[in-house]
KEKE-3310 file (N, C-alpha, C; in steps of 0.2 Angstrom, whole numbers, plus 5000, padded with zeros to 4 digits):
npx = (5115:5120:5128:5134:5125:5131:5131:5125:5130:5117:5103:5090:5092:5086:5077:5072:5076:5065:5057:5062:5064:5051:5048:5059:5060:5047:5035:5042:5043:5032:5021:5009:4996:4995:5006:5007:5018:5028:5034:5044:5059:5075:5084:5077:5060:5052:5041:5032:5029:5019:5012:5005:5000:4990:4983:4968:4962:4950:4949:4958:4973:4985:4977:4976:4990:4994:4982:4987:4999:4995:4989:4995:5005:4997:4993:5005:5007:4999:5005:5015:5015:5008:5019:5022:5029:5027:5028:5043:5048:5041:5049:5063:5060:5060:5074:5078:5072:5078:5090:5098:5107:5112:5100:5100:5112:5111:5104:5098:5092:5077:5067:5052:5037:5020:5011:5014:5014:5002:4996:5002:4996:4982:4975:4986:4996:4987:4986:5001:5003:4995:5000:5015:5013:5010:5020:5028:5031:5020:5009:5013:5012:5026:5030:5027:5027:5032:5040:5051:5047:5051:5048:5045:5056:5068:5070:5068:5082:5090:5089:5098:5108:5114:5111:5123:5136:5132:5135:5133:5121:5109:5102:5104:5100:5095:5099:5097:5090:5088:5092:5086:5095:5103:5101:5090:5076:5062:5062:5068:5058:5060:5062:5056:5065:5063:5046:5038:5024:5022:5032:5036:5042:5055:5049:5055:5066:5082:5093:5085:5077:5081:5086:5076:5075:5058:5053:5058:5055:5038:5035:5039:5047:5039:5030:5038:5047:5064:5072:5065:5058:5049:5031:5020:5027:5034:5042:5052:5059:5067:5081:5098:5101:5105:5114:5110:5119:5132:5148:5158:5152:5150:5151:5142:5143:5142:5134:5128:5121:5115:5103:5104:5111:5104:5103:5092:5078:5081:5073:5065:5065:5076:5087:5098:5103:5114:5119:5130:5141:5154:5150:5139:5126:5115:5113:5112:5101:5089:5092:5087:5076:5068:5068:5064:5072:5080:5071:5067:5081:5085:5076:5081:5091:5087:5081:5077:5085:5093:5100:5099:5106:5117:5125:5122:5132:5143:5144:5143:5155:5163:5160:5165:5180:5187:5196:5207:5210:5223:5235:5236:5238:5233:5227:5226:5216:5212:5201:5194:5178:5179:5189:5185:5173:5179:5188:5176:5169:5181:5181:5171:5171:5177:5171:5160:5146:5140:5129:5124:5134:5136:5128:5132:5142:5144:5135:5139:5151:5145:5140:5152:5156:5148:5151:5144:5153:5164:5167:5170:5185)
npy = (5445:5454:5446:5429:5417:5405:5387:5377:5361:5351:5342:5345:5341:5327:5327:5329:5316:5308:5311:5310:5295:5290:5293:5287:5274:5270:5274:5275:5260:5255:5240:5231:5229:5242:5245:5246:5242:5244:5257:5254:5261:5255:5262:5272:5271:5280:5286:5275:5270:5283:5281:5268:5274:5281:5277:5273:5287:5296:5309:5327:5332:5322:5312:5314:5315:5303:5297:5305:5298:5284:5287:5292:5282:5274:5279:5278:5267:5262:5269:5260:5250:5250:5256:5269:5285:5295:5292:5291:5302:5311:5303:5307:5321:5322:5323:5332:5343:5345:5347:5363:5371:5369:5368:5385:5385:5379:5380:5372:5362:5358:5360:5351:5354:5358:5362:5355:5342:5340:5342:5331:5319:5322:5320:5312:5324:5334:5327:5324:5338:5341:5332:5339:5353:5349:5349:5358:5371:5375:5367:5356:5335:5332:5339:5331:5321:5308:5313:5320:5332:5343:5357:5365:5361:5358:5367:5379:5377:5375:5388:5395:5391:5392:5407:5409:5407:5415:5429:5441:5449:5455:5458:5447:5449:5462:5469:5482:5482:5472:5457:5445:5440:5426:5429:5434:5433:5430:5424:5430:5425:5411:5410:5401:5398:5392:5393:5385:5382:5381:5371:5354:5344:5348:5357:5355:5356:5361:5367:5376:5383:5399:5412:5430:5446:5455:5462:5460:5447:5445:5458:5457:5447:5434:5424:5426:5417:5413:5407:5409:5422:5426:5421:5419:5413:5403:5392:5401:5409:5406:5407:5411:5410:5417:5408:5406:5399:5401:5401:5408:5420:5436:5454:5464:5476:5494:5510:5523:5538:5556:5567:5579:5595:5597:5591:5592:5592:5581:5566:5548:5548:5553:5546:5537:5519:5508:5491:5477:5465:5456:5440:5437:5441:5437:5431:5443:5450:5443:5443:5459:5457:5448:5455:5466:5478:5488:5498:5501:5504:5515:5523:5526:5533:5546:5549:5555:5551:5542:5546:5558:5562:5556:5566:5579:5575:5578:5592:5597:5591:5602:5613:5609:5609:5594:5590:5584:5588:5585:5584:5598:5600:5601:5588:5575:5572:5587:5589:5597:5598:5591:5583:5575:5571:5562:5556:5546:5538:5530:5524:5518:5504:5496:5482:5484:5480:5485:5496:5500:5505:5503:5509:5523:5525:5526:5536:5545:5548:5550:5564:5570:5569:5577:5592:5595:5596:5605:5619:5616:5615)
npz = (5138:5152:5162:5163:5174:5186:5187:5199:5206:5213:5222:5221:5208:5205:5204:5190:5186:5187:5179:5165:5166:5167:5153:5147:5151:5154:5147:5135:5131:5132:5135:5134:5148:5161:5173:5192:5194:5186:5187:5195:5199:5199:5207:5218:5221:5224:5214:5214:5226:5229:5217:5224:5236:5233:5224:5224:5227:5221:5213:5213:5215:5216:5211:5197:5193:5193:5184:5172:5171:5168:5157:5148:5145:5139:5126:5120:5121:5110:5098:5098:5094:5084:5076:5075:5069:5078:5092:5092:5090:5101:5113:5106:5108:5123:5124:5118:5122:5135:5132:5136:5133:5120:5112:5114:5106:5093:5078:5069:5078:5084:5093:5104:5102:5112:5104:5094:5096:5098:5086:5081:5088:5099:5110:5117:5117:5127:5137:5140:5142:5156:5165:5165:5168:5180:5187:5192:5206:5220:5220:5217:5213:5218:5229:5243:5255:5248:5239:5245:5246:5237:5230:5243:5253:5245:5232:5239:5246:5235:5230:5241:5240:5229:5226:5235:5228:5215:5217:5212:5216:5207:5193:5179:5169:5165:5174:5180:5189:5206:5214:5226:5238:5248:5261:5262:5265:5259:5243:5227:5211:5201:5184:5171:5157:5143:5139:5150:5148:5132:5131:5132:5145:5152:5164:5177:5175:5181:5173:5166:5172:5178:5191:5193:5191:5197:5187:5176:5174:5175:5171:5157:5149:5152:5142:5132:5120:5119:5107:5096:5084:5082:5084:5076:5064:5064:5059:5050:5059:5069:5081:5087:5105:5120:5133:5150:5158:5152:5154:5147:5141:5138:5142:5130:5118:5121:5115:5115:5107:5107:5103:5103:5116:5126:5140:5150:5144:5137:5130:5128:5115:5109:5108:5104:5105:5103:5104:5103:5099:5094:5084:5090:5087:5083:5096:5106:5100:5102:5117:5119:5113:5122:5135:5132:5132:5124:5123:5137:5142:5136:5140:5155:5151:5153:5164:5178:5189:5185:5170:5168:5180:5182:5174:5178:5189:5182:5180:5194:5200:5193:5201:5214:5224:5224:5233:5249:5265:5275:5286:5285:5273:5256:5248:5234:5218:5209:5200:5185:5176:5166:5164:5175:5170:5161:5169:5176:5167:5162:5173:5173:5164:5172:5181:5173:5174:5187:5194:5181:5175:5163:5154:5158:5159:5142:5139:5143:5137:5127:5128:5131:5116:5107:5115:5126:5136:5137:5140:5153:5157)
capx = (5115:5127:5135:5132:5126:5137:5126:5129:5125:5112:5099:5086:5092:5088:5068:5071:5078:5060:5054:5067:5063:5045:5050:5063:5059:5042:5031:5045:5044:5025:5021:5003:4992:4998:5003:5012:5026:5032:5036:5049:5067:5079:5089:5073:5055:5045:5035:5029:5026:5016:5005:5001:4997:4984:4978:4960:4956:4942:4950:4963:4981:4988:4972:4975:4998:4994:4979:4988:5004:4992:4985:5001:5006:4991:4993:5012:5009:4997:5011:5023:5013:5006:5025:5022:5035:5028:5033:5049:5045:5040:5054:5066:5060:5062:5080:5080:5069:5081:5097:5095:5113:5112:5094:5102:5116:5111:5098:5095:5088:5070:5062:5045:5027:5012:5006:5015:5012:4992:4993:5002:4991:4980:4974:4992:4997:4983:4988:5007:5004:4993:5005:5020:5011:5009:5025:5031:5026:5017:5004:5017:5015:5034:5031:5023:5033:5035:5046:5053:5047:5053:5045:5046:5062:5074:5069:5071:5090:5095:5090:5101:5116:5115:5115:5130:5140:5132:5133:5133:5116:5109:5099:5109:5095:5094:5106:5093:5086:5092:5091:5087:5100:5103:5099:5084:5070:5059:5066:5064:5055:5063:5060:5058:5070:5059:5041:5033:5018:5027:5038:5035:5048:5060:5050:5057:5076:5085:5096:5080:5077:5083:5082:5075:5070:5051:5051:5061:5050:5032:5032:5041:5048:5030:5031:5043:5053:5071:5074:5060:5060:5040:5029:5016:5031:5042:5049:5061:5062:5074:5088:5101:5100:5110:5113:5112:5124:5135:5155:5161:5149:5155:5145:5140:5147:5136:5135:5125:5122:5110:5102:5106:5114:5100:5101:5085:5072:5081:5068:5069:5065:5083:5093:5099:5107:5119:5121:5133:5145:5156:5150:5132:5122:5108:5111:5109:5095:5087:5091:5085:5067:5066:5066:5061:5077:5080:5067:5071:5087:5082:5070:5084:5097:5085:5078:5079:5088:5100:5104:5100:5111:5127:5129:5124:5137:5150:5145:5143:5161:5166:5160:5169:5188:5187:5203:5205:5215:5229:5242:5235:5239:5226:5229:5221:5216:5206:5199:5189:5172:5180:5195:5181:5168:5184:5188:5171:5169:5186:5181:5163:5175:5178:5163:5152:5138:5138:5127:5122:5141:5137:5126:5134:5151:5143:5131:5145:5155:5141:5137:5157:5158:5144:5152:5142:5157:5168:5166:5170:5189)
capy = (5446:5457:5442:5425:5412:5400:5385:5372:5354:5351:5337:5346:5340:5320:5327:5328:5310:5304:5313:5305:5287:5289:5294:5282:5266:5268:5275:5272:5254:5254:5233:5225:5234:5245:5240:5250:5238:5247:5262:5254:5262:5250:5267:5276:5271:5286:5287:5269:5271:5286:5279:5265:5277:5288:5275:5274:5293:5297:5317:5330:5332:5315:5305:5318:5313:5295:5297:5307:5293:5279:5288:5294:5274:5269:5282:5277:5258:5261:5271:5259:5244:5252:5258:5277:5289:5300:5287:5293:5309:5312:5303:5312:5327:5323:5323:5339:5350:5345:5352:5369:5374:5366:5370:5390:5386:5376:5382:5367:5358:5360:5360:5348:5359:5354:5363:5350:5335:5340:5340:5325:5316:5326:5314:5312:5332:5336:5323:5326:5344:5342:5330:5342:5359:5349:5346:5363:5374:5371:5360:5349:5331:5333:5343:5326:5317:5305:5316:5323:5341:5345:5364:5368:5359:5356:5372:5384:5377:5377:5396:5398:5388:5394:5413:5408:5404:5420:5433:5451:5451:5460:5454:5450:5450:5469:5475:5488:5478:5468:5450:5442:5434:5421:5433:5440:5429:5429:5424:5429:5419:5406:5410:5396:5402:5391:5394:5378:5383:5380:5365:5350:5341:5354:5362:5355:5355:5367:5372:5380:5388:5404:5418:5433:5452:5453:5466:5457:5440:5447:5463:5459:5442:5432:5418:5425:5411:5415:5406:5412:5430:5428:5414:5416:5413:5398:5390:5405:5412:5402:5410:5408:5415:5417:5400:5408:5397:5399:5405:5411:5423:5442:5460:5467:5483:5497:5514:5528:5546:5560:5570:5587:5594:5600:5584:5593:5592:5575:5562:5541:5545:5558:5545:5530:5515:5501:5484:5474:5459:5452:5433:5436:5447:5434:5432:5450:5455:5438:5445:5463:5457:5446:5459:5476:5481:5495:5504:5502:5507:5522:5526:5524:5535:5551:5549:5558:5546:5540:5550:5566:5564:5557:5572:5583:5574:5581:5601:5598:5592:5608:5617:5608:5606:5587:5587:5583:5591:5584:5588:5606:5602:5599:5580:5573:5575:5593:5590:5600:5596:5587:5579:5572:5566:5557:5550:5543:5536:5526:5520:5513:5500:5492:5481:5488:5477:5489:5504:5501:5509:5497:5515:5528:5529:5526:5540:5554:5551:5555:5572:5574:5572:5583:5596:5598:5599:5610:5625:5614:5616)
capz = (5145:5156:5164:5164:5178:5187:5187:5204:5205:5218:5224:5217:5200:5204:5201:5185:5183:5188:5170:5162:5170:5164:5147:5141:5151:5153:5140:5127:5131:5133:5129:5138:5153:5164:5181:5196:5195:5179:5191:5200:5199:5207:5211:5218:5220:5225:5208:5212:5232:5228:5215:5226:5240:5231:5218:5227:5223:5212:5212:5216:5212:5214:5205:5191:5192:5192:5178:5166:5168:5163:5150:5141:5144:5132:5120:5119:5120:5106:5094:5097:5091:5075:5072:5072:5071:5083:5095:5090:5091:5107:5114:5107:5111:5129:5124:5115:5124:5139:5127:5134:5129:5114:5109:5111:5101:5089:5074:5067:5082:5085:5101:5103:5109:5114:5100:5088:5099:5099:5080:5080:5091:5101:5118:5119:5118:5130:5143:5142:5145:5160:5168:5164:5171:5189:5192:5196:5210:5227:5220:5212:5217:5221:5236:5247:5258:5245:5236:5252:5247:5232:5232:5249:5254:5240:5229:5243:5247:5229:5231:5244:5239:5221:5228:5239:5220:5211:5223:5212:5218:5201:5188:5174:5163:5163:5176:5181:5199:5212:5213:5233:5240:5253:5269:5260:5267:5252:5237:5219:5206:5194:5176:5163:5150:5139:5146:5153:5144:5127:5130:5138:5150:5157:5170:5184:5172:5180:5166:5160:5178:5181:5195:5189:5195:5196:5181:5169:5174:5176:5166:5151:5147:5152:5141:5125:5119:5117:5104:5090:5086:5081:5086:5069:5060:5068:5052:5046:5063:5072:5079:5093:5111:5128:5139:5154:5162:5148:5158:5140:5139:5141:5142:5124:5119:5123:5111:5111:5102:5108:5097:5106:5121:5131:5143:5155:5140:5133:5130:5124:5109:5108:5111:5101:5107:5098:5108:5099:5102:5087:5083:5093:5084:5087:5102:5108:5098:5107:5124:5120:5113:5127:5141:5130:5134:5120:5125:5144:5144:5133:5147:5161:5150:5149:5167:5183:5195:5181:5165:5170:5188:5177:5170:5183:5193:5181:5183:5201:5202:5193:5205:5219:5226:5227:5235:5254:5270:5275:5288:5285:5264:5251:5245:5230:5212:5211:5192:5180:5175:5157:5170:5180:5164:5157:5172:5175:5158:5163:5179:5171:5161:5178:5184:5170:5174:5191:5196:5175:5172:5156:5153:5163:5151:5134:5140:5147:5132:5120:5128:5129:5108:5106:5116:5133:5141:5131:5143:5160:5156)
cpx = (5121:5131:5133:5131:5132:5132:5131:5123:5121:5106:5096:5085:5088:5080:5067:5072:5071:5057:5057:5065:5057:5044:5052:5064:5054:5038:5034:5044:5036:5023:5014:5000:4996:4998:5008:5018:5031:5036:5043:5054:5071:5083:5084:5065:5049:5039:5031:5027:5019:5010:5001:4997:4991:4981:4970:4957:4954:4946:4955:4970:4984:4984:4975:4983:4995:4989:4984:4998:4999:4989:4991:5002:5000:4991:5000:5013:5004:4998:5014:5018:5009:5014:5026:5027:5037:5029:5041:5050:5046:5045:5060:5066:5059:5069:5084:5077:5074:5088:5097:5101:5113:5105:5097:5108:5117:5104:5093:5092:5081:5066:5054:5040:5024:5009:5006:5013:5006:4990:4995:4995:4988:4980:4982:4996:4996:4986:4995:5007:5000:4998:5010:5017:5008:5015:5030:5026:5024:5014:5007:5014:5023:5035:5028:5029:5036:5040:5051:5054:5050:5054:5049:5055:5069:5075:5073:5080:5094:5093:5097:5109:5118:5117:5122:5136:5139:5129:5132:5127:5111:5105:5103:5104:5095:5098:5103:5092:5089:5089:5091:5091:5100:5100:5094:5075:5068:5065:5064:5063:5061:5059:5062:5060:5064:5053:5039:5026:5017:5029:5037:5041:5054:5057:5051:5067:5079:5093:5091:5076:5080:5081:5080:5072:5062:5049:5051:5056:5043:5031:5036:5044:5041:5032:5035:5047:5060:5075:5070:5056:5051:5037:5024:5020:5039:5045:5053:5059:5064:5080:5090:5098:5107:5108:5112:5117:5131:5143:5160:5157:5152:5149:5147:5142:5142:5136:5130:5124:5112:5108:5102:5109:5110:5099:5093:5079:5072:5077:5073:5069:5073:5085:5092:5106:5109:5120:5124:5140:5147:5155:5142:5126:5115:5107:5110:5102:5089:5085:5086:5078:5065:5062:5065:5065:5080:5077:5066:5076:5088:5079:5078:5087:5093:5082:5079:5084:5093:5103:5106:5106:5117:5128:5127:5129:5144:5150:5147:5152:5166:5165:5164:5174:5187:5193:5203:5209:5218:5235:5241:5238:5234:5229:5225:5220:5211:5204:5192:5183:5175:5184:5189:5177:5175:5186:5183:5170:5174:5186:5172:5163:5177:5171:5159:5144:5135:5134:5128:5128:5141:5134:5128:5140:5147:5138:5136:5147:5151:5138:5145:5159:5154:5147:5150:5146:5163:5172:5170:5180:5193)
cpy = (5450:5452:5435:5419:5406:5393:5379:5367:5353:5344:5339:5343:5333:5321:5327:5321:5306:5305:5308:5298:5286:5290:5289:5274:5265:5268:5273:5265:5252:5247:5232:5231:5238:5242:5245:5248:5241:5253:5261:5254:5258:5258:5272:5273:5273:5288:5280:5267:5279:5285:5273:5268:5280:5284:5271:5280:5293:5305:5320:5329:5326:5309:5309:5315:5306:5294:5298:5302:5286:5279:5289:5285:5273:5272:5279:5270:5257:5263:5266:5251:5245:5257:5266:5280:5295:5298:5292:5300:5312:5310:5306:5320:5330:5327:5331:5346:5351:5349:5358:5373:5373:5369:5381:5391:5384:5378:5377:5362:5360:5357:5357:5355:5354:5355:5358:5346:5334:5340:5335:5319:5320:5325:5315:5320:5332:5332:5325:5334:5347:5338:5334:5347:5357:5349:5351:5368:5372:5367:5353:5342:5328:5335:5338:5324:5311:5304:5318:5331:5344:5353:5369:5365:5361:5362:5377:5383:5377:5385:5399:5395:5394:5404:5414:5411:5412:5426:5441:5455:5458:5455:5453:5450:5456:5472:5482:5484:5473:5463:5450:5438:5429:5422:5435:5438:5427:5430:5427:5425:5416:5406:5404:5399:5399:5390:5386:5377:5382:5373:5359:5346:5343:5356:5362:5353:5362:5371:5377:5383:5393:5411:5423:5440:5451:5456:5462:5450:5442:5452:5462:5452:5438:5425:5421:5420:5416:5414:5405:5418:5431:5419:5413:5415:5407:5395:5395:5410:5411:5406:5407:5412:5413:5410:5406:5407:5395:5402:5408:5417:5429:5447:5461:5474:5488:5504:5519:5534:5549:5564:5578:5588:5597:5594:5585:5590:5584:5572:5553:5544:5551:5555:5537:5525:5508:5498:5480:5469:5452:5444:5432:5439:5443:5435:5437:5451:5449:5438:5451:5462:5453:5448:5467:5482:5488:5502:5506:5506:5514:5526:5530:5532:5544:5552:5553:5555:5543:5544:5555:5568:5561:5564:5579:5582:5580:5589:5599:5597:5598:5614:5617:5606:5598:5585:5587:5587:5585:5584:5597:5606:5599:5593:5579:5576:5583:5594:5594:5597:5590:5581:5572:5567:5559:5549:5545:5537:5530:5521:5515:5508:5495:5490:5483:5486:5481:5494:5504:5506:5507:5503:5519:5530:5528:5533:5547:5552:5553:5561:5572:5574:5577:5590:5599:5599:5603:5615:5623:5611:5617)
cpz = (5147:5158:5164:5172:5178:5189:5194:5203:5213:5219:5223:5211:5200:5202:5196:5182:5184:5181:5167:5163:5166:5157:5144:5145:5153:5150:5135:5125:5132:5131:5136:5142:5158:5170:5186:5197:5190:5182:5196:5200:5205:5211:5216:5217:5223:5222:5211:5221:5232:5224:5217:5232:5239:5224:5220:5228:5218:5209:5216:5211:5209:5211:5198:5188:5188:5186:5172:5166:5164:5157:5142:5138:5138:5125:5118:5117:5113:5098:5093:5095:5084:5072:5072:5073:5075:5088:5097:5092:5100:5113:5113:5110:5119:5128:5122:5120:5132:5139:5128:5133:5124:5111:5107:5108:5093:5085:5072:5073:5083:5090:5101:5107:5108:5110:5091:5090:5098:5092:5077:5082:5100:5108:5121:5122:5125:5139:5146:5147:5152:5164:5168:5169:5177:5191:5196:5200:5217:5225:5217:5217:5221:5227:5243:5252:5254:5241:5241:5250:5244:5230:5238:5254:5251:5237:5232:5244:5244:5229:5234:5241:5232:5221:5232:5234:5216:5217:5218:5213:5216:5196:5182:5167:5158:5168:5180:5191:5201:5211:5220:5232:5245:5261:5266:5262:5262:5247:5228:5215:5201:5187:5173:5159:5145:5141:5145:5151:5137:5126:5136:5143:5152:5162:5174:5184:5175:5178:5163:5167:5182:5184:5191:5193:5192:5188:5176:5170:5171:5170:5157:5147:5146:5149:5133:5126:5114:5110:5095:5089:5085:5080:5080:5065:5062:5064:5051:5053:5069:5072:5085:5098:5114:5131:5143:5157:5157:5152:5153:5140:5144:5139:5133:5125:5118:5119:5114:5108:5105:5103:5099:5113:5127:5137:5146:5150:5137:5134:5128:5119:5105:5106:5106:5103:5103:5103:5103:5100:5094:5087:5088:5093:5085:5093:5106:5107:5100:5113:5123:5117:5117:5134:5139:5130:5129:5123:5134:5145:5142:5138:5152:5160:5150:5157:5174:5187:5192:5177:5169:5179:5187:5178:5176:5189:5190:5182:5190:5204:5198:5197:5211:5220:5226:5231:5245:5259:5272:5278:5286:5275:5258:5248:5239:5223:5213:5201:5191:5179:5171:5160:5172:5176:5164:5164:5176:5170:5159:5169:5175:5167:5166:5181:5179:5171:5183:5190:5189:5173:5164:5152:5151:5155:5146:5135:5140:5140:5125:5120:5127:5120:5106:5108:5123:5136:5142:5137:5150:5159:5164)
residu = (UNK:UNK:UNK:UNK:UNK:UNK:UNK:UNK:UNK:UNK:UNK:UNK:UNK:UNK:UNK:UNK:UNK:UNK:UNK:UNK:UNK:UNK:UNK:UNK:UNK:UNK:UNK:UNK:UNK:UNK:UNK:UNK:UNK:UNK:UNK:UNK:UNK:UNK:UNK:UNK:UNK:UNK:UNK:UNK:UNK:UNK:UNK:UNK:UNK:UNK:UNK:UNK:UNK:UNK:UNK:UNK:UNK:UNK:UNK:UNK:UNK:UNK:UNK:UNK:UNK:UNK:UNK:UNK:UNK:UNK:UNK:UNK:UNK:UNK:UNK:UNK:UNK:UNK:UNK:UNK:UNK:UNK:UNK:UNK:UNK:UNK:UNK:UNK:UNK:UNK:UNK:UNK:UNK:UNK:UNK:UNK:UNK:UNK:UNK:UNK:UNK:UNK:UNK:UNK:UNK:UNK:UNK:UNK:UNK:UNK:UNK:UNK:UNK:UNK:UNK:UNK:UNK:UNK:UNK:UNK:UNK:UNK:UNK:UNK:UNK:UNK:UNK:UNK:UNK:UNK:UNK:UNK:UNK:UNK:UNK:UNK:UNK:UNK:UNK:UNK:UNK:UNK:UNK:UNK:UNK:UNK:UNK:UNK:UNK:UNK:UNK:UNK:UNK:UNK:UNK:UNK:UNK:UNK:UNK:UNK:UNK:UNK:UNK:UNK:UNK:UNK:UNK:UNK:UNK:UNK:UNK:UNK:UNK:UNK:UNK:UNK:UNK:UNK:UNK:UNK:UNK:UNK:UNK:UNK:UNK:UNK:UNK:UNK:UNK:UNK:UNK:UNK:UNK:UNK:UNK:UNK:UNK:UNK:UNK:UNK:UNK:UNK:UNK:UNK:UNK:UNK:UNK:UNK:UNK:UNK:UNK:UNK:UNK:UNK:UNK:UNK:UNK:UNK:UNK:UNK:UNK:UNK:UNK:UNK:UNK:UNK:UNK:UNK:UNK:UNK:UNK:UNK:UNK:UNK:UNK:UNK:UNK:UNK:UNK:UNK:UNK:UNK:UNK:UNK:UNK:UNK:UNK:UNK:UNK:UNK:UNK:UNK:UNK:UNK:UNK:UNK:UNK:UNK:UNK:UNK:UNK:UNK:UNK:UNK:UNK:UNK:UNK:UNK:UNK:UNK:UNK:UNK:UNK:UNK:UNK:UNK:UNK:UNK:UNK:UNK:UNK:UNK:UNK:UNK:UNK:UNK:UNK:UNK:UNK:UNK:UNK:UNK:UNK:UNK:UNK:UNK:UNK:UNK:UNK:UNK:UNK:UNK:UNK:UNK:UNK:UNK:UNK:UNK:UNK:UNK:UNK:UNK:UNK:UNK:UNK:UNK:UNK:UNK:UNK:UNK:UNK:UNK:UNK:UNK:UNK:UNK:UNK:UNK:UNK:UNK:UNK:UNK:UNK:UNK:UNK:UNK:UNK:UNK:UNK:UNK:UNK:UNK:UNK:UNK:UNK:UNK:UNK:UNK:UNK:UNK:UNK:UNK:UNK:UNK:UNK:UNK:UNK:UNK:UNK:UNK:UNK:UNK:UNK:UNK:UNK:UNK:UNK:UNK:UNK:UNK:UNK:UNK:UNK:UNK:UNK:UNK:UNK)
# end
């Protein structure tokens, strides 16, 4: 990542302690028939005014919520009295898959699926993961008055707070597109870092929800998991990733080298680029096959609107005085094209994750080794 989020505490978060509730004091503890009384949190009883409200539909969203908890309930009460360890399992894997700092910095922990659960015990999988895949969204049962509007409410105001906090109003994904901000009416999508489709009990954790331009969302992440480099290969391809909301985390050092000095005709495939960051060598090569990013940025650096208009900036300021009037006296530096690259180059070190400067200088000074600008003395 170019920069790291700053993550704020919010009243959206309390919607995840309903997962949690239903985890680790009611399925865990699965003993006799189920009943709605089981539902009821002394600190909060929305799960258990909601089930009695809707527990005389045959159909629809909220028969579907309140089904797949009594179902998980029987599969769980039916674990925990034959002893099983996928009991255990399952449980923990609340706990872990909720780790999502920990899950990206740690190797050895291992993230539960739906697709282990379903070969542990199938009924059970299949339930969890329809219960899980309601809960985010407009159709969630979260968005009722019972919840007071989870969605429509709460969601939208952790947008606005949360853009308040991280304002450089930039993807830090890729650095290429604008993130909406708090004035921007519509907002952009929240990416699950670990997709929802994947992992069960995070999708409404927002540690494992972050903003994201539509590109890096839609066109290129989708559902890649961050933290396995190939999905027909998940035993020996466990690696690290980026938290997003990690505030240690710093921009990676950016290189490249062209392969001639004809910039007009340069293409991607000229142009080679090194991303590199001592002690994170997972974690880069984790963000850059995430969002496609090699081949992106290769695109950018060779393109009208960006390469190619670097480096014509630097002739164009050989051509003109830059310097300004003044009391009738010419003020200001009046540099040479190479004057001008150089100090570019040095100003692209400030802010880098700006106007893709994180590019701009590692790009000028691989035409200035080459020599393109030799002549502009």
């Amino acid at each position: 990542m170019l920069f790291p989020y700053t993550y704020i505490k919010h009243r959206v978060e309390t919607y995840q302690e309903f997962v949690r509730f239903l985890v680790h004091e009611v399925w865990a503890n699965a003993d006799g028939p189920f009943s709605a009384e089981l539902l009821m949190n002394g600190q909060d009883d929305s799960l258990y005014k909601f089930y009695l409200d809707n527990d005389h539909k045959t159909s629809g969203r909220a028969y579907e919520f309140n089904l797949c908890i009594e179902q998980i309930y029987k599969y769980c009460e039916e674990l925990r009295k034959a002893g099983s360890p996928i009991l255990n399992r399952f449980v923990a894997g609340y706990d872990i898959n909720n780790n999502i700092a920990r899950l990206c910095a740690d190797k050895t922990l291992q993230p539960l699926t739906y697709d282990e659960l379903k070969g542990l015990h199938a009924d059970l999988g299949h339930a969890l993961q329809r219960f899980c895949s309601s809960l985010y969204g407009g159709g969630s049962p979260f968005n009722t008055v019972h919840f007071d509007e989870f969605d429509r409410k709460h969601t939208a105001d952790h947008y606005r707070q949360f853009m308040i906090v991280n304002n450089k109003r930039l993807c830090p994904f890729c650095g290429i597109h604008r993130i909406k901000g708090q004035f921007d009416g519509p907002r952009d999508a929240y990416d699950h870092y670990f997709p929802k489709s994947v992992y069960p009990f995070n999708s409404i954790n927002f540690h494992n929800l972050v903003p994201m331009c539509d590109e890096c969302n839609e066109s290129y992440k989708k559902t890649r998991e961050p933290i396995f480099s190939k999905k027909t290969d998940r035993a020996n391809s466990r690696c690290k990733a980026y938290y997003p909301f990690d505030l240690a985390l710093t921009m990676p050092k950016f290189s490249v080298s062209v392969g001639h000095k004809d910039y007009e005709t340069l293409t991607h495939n000229d142009v080679e680029l090194t991303v590199e960051k001592d002690g994170c060598h997972e974690e880069v090569d984790s963000w850059l096959r995430l969002f496609n990013l090699d081949h992106r940025y290769r695109l950018l650096l060779t393109e009208e609107s960006f390469g190619k208009d670097w480096i014509e900036d630097i002739f164009e300021a050989q051509l003109h005085d830059e310097r300004i009037l003044i009391d009738g006296e010419l003020c200001g530096e009046n540099l040479t094209g190479l004057q001008y690259c150089e100090k570019e180059i040095r100003l692209s070190r400030r802010n880098a994750w700006a106007q893709q400067k994180f590019l701009k200088g590692p790009l000028l000074q691989a035409y200035r080794d080459i020599g393109l600008f030799n002549a502009l003395t």
